[in-house]
NUDRENMI-542111 format. One record per residue: residue in three letters; x, y, z of N, C-alpha, C, CB in turn. Coordinates in pm, whole numbers, plus 50000, padded with zeros to 5 digits. Glycine has a CB too. Layout:
! residues N
- Ala,X,Y,Z,X,Y,Z,X,Y,Z,X,Y,Z
...
! end
This chain:
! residues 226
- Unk,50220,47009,48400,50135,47128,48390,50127,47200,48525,49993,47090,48342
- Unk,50110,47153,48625,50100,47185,48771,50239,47276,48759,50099,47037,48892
- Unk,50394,47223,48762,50494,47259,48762,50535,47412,48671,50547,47144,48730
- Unk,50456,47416,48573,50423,47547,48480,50348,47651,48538,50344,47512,48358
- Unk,50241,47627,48560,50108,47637,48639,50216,47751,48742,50020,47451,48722
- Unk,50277,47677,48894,50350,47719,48965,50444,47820,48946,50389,47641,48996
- Unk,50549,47767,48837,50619,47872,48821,50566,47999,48771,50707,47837,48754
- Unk,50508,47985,48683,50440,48098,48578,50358,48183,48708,50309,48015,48428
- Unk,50324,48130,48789,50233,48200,48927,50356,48264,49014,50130,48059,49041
- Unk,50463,48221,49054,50570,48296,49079,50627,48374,49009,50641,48246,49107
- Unk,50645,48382,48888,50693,48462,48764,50616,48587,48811,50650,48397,48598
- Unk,50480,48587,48776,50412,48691,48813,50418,48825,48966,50307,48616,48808
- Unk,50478,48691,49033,50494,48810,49177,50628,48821,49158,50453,48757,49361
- Unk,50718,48776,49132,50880,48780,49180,50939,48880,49043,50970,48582,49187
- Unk,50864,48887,48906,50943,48987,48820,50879,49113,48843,50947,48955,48663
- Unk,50749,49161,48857,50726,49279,48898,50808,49350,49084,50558,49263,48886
- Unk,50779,49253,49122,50819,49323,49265,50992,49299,49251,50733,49228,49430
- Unk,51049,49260,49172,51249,49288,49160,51262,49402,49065,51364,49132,49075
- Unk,51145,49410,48930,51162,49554,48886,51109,49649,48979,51098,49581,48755
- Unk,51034,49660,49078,51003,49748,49150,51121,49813,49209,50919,49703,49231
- Unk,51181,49702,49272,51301,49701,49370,51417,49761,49274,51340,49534,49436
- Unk,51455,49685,49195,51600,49745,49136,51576,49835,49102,51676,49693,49037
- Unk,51449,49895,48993,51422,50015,48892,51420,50151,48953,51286,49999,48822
- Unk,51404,50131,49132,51378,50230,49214,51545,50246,49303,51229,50183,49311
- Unk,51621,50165,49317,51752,50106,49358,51802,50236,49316,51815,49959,49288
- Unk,51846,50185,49172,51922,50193,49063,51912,50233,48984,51949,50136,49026
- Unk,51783,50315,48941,51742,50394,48812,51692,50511,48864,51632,50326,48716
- Unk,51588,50503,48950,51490,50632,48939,51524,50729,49087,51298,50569,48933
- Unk,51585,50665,49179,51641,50729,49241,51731,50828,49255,51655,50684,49270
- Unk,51820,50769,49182,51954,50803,49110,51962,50959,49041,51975,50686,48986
- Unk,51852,50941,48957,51823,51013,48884,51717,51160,48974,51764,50916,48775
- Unk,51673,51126,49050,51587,51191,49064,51676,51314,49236,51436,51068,49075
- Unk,51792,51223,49254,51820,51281,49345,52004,51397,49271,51824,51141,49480
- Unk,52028,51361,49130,52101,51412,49065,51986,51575,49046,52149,51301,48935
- Unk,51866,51516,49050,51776,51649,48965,51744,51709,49042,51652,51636,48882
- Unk,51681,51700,49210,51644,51769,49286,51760,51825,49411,51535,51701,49319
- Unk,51876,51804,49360,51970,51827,49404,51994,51988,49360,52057,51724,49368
- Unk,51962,52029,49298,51946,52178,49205,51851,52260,49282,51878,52160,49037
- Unk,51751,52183,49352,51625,52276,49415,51620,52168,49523,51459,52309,49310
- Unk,51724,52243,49657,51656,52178,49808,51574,52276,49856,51766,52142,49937
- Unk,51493,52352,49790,51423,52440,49874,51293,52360,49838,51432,52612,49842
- Unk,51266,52268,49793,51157,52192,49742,51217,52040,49826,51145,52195,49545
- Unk,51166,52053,49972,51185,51950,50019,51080,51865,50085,51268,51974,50082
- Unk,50961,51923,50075,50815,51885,50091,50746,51789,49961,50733,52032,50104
- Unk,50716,51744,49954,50618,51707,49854,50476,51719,49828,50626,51611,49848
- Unk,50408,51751,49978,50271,51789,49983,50235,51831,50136,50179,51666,49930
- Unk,50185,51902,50160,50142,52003,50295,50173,51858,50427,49909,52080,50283
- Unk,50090,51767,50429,50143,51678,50512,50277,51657,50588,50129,51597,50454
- Unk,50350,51621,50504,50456,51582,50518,50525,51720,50586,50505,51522,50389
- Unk,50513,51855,50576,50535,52009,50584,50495,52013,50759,50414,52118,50458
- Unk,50360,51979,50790,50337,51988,50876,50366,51876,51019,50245,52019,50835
- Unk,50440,51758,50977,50466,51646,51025,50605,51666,51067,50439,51539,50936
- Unk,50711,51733,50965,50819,51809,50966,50824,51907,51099,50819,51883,50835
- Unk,50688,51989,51093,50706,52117,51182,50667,52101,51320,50627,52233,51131
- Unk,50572,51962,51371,50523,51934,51493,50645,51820,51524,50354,51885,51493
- Unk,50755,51770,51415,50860,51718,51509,50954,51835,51549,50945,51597,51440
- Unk,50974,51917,51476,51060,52023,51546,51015,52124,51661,51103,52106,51444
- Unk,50872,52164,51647,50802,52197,51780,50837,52121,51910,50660,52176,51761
- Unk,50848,51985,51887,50803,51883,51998,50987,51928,52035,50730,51671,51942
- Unk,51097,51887,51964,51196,51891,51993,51227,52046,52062,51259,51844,51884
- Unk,51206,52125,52049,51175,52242,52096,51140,52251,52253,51072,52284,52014
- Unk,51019,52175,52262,50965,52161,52371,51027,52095,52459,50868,52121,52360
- Unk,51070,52012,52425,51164,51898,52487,51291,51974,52549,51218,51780,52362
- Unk,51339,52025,52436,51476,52089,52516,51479,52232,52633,51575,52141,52385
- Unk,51329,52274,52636,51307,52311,52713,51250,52253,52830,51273,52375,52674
- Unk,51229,52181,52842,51157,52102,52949,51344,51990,53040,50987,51963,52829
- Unk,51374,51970,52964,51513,51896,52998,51600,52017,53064,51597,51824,52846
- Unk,51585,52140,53017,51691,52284,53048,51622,52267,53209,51650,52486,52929
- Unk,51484,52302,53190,51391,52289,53375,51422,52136,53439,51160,52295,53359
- Unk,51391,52048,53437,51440,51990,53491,51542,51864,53548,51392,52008,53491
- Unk,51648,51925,53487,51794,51906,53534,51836,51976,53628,51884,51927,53445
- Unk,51767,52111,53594,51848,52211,53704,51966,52258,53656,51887,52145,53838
- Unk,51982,52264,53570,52065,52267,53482,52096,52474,53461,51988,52162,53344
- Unk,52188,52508,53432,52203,52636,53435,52148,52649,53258,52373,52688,53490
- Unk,52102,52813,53294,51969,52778,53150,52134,52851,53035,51719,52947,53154
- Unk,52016,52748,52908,52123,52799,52833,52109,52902,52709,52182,52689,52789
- Unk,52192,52951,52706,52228,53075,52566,52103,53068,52461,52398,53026,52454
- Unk,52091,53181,52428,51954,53172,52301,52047,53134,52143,51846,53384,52280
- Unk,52194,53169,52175,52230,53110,52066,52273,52945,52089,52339,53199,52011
- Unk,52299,52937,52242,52341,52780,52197,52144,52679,52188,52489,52693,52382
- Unk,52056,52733,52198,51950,52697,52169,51909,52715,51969,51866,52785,52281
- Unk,51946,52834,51966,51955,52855,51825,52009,52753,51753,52025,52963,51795
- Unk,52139,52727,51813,52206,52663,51716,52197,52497,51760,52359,52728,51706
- Unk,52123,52470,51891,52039,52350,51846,51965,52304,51748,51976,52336,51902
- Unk,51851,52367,51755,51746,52391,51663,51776,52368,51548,51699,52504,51663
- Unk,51885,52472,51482,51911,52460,51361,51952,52335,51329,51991,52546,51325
- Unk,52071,52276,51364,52089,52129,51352,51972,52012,51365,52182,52102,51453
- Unk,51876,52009,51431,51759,51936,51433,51715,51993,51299,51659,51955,51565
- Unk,51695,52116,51279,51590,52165,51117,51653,52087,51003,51602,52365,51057
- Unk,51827,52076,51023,51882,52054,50903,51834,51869,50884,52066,52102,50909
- Unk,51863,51847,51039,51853,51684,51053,51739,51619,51009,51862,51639,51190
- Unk,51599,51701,51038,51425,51721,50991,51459,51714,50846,51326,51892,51040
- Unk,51506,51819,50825,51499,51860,50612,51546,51763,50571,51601,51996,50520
- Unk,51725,51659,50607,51721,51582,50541,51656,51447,50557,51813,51586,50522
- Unk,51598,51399,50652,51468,51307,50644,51395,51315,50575,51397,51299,50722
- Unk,51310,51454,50548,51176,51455,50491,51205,51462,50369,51082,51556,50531
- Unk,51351,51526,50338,51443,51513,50161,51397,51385,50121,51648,51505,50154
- Unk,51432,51271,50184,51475,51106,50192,51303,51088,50132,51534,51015,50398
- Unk,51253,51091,50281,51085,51042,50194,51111,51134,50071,50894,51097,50295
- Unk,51056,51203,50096,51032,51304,49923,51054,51207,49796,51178,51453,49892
- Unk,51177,51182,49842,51256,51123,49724,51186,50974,49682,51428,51102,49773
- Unk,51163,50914,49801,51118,50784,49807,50965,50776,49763,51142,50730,49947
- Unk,50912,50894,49789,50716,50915,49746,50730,50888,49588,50623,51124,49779
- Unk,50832,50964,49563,50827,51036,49423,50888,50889,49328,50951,51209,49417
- Unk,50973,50844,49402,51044,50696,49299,50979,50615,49315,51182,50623,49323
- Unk,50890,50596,49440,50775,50510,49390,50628,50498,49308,50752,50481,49472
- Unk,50648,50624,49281,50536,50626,49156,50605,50583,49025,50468,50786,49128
- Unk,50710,50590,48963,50814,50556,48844,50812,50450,48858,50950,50601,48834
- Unk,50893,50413,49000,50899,50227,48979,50790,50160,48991,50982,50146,49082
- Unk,50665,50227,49052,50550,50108,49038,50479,50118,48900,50427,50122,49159
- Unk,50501,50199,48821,50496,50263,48649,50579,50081,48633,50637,50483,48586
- Unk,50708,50139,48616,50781,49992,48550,50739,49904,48632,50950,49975,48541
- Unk,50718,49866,48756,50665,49722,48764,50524,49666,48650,50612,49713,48931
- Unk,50480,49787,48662,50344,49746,48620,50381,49718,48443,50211,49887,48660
- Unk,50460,49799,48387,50433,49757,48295,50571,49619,48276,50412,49886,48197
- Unk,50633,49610,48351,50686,49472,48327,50605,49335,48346,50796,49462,48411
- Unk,50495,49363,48441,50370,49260,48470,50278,49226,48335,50263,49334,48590
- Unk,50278,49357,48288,50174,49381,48117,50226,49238,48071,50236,49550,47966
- Unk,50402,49332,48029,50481,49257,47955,50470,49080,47958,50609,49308,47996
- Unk,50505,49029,48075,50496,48915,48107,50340,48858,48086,50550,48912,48237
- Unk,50250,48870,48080,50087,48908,48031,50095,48871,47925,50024,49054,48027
- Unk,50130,48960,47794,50118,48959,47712,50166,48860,47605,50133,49042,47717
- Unk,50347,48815,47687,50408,48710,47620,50381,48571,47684,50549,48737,47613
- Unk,50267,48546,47792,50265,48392,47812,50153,48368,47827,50334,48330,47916
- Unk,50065,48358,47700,49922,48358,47679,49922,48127,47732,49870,48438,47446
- Unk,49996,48107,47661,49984,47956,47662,49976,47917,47868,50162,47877,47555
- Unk,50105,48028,47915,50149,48015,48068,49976,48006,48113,50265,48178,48146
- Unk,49953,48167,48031,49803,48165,48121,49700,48087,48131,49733,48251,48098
- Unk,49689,47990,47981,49590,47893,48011,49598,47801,48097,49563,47837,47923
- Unk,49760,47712,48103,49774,47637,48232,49779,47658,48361,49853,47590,48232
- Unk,49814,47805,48366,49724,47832,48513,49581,47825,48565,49736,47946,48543
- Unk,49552,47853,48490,49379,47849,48470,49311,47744,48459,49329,47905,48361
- Unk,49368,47632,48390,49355,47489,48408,49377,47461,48544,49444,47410,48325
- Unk,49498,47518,48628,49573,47426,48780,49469,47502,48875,49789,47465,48838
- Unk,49428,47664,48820,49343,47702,48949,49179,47623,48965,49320,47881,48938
- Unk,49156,47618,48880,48999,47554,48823,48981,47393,48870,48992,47556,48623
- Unk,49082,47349,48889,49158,47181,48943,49159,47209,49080,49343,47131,48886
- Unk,49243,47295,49147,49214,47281,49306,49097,47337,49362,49316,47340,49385
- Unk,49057,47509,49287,48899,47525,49317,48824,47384,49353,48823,47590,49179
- Unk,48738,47347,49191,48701,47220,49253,48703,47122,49287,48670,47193,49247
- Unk,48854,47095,49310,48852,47003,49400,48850,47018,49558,48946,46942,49367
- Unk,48818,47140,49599,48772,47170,49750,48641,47124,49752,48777,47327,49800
- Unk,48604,47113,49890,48510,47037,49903,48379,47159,49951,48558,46913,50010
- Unk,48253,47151,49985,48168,47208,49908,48159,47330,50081,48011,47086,49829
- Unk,48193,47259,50169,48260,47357,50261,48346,47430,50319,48257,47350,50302
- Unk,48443,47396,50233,48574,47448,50222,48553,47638,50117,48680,47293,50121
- Unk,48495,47556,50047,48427,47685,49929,48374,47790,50013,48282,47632,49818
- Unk,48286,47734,50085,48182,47813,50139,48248,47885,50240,48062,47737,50190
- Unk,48356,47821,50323,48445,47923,50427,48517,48031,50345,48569,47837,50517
- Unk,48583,47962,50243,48655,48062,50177,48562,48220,50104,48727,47966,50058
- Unk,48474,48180,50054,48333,48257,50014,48322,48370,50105,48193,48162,50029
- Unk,48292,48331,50228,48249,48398,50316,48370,48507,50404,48182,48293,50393
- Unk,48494,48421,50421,48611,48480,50459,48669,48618,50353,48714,48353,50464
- Unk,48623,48592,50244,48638,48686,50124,48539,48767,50185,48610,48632,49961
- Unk,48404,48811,50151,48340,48871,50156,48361,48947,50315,48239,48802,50109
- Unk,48367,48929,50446,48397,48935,50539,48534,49081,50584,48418,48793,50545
- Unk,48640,49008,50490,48759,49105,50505,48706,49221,50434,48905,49053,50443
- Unk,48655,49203,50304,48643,49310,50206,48503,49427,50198,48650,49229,50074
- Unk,48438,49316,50251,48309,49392,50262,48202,49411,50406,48232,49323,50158
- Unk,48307,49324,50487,48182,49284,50624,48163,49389,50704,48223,49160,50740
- Unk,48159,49366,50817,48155,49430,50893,48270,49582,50983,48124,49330,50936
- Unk,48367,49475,50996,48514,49555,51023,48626,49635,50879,48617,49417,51099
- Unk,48526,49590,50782,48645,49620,50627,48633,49774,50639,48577,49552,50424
- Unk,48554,49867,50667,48595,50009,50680,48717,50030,50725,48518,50079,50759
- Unk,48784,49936,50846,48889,50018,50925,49010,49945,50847,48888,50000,51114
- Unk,49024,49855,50751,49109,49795,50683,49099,49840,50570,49104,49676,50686
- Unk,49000,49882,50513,49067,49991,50378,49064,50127,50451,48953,50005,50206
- Unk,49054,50193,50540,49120,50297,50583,49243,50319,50613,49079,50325,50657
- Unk,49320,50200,50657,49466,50171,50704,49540,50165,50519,49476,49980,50824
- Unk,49507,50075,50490,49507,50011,50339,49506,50156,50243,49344,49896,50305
- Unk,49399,50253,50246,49439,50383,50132,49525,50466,50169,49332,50478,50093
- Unk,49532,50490,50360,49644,50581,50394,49769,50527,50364,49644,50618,50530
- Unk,49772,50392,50378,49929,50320,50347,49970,50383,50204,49926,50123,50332
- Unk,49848,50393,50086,49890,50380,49960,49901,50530,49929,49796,50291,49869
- Unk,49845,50601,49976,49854,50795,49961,49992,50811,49975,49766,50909,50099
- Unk,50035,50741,50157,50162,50741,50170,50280,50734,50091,50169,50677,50226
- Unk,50268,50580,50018,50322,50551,49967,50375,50609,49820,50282,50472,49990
- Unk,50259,50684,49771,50291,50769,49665,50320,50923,49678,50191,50754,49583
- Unk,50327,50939,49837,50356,51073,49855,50258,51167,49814,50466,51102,49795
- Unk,50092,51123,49845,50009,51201,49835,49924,51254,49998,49930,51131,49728
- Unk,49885,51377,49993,49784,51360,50143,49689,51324,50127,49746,51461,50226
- Unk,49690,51281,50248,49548,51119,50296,49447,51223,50336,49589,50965,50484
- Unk,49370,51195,50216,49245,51298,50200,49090,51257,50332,49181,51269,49996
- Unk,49041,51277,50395,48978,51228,50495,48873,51192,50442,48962,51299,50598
- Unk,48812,51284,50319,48710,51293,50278,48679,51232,50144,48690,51403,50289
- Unk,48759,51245,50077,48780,51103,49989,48794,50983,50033,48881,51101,49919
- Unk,48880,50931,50120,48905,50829,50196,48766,50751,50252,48992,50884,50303
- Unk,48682,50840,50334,48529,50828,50376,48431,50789,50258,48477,50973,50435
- Unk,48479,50852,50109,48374,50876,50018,48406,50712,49964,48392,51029,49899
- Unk,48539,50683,49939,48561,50590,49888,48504,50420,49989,48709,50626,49857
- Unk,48544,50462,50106,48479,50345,50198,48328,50315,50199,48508,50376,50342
- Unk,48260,50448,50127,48098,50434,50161,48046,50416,50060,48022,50540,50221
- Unk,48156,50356,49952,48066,50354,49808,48157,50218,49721,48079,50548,49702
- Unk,48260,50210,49732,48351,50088,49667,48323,50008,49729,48492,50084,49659
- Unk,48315,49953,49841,48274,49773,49920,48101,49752,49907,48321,49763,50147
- Unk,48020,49885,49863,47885,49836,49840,47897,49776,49741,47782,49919,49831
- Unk,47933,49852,49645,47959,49830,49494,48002,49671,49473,48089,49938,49437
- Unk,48122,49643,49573,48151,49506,49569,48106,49442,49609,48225,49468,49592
- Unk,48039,49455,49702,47968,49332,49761,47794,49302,49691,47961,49368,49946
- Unk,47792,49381,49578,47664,49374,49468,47743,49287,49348,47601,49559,49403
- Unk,47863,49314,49349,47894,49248,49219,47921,49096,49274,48033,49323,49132
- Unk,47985,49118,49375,48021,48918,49463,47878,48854,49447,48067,48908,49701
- Unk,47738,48955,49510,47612,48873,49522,47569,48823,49381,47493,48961,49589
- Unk,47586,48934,49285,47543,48893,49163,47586,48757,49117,47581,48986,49075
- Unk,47760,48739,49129,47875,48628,49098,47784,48488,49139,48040,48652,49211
- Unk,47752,48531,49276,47733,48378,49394,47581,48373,49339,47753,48404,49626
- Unk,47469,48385,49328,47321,48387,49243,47327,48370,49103,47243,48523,49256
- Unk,47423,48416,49040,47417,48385,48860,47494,48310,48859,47450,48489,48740
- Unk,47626,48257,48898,47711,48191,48833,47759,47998,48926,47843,48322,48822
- Unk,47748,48071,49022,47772,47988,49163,47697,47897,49144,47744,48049,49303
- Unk,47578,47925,49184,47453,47805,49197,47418,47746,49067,47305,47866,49256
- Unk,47499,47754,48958,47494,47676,48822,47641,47648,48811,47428,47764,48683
- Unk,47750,47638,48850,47867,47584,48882,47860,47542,49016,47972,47669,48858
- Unk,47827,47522,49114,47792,47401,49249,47717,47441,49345,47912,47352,49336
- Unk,47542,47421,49280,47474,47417,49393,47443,47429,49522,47464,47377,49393
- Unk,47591,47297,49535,47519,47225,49708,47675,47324,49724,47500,46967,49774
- Unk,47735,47420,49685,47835,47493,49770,47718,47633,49797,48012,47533,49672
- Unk,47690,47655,49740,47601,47721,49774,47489,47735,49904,47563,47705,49687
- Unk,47400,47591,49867,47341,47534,49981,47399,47581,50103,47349,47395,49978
- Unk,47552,47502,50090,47633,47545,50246,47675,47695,50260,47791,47457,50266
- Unk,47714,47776,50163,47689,47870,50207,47566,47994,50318,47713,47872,50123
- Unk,47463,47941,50225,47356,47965,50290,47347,47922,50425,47265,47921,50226
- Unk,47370,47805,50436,47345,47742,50612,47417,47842,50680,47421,47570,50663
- Unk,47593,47854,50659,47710,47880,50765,47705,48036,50744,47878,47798,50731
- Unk,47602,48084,50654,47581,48240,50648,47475,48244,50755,47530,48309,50490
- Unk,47381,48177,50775,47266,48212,50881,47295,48188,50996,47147,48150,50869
! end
């Protein structure tokens, strides 16, 4: 059962995150760069990315003026500057093409991961009970301070003190990642209202359920909390 237990717990991370990987490889990429191949004048995906584009070509700008001064260098042509530039714009466009492409295939492929995760869900109801049996077996078999570190180490990352600046890193990663802009103010709204929220539903968990499934973990909680 342990050996089921295990695999079936790897099953779960290793078939969603290879459909992630291949479906985005090999399917949605593919496809998506056959389609936007028709419209490169759509090489932005959202103002961000537009303006991230335009302060690297500023900077490069700047740069090649600052290198023209001091080299000492005899100054050069407005067209051979022109036709710097342009080559950096083209070199800029096809980068920010690349993300584009990559914002956009990762919303599809994390679509099919997810529903290949359903899938696997749905067909190993038996898998799921013996996991649930193997997690419920090492739970308690930790010992009643072991619980209580873990308890607290949870609550801590997610809700303590420093968790603002780790789901701030944590939603910009994921805006990113879907090729959305990292809203400041959503971002703020969401930090000042989702970890209260959670850390009411953990207290509720550890007072209703905890202290009538192990007491004296509790007990120790209480101590190594004060």
């Amino acid at each position: 059962r342990t050996r089921i237990g295990l695999r079936f717990l790897l099953t779960l991370i290793i078939v969603p995150f290879l459909a992630q990987i291949l479906s985005k490889q090999f399917l949605v990429i593919p496809i998506l760069e056959s389609t936007r191949s028709e419209n490169k004048s759509q090489i932005f995906i959202n103002s961000d990315l537009e303006k991230e584009a335009l302060h690297e070509l500023s900077n490069f700008q700047s740069n090649l003026r600052f290198e023209s001064l001091l080299n000492n260098a005899p100054a050069l042509s407005s067209e051979v500057i022109k036709e710097k530039i342009k080559e950096k714009a083209i070199e800029i466009a096809e980068e920010f093409n690349l993300k584009t492409n990559s914002a956009v295939s990762n919303v599809f492929a994390d679509l099919i991961s997810l529903i290949s995760f359903s899938i696997v869900i749905i067909y190993s109801k038996r898998e799921i009970v013996i996991l649930k049996s193997f997690i419920d077996t090492i739970v308690y078999g930790l010992s009643d301070s072991a619980k209580a570190f873990i308890i607290i180490l949870f609550t801590d990352i997610f809700v303590g003190f420093h968790s603002p600046d780790g789901w701030e890193v944590l939603l910009e990663g994921f805006a990113e990642h879907l090729g959305l802009p990292a809203s400041r103010n959503a971002i703020f709204v969401f930090i000042a209202t989702f970890p209260v929220i959670l850390n009411t539903i953990f207290k509720y968990w550890i007072f209703r359920y905890l202290s009538r499934l192990s007491p004296s973990a509790l007990a120790t909680l209480k101590e190594m909390d004060e």
